[in-house]
C-alpha positions in Angstrom: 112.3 181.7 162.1 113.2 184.4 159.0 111.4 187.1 161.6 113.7 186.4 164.5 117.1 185.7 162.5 116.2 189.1 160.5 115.5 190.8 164.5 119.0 189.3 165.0 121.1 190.6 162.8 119.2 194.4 162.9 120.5 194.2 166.7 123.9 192.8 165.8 126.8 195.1 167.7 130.4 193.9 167.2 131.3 194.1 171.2 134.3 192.2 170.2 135.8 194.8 167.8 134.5 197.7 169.7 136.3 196.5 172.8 139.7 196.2 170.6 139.2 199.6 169.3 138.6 201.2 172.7 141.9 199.1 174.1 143.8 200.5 170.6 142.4 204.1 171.9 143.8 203.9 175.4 146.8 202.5 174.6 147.8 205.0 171.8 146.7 208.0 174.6 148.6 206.1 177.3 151.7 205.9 175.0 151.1 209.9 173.8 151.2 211.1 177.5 154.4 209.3 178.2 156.1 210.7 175.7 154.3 213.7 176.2 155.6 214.5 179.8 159.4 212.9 178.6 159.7 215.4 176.5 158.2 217.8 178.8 160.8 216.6 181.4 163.5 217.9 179.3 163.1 221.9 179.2 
């Protein structure tokens, strides 16, 4: 049982805050770009 809880937690990956953090990213870039091309829309 130590062998396979040990294999378990060497092959741990946090989906959950990987998935938030790739959601933070493409939020942040959407939010950039639109006030990106606003501001481009004024000169």
């Amino acid at each position: 049982m130590g062998n396979k809880e040990t294999e378990h937690d060497e092959e741990f990956t946090p989906k959950g805050a990987l998935a938030f953090f790739i959601v933070l990213m493409v939020f942040f870039s959407v939010v950039w770009f639109a006030m990106y091309f606003e501001l481009l829309g004024r000169v």
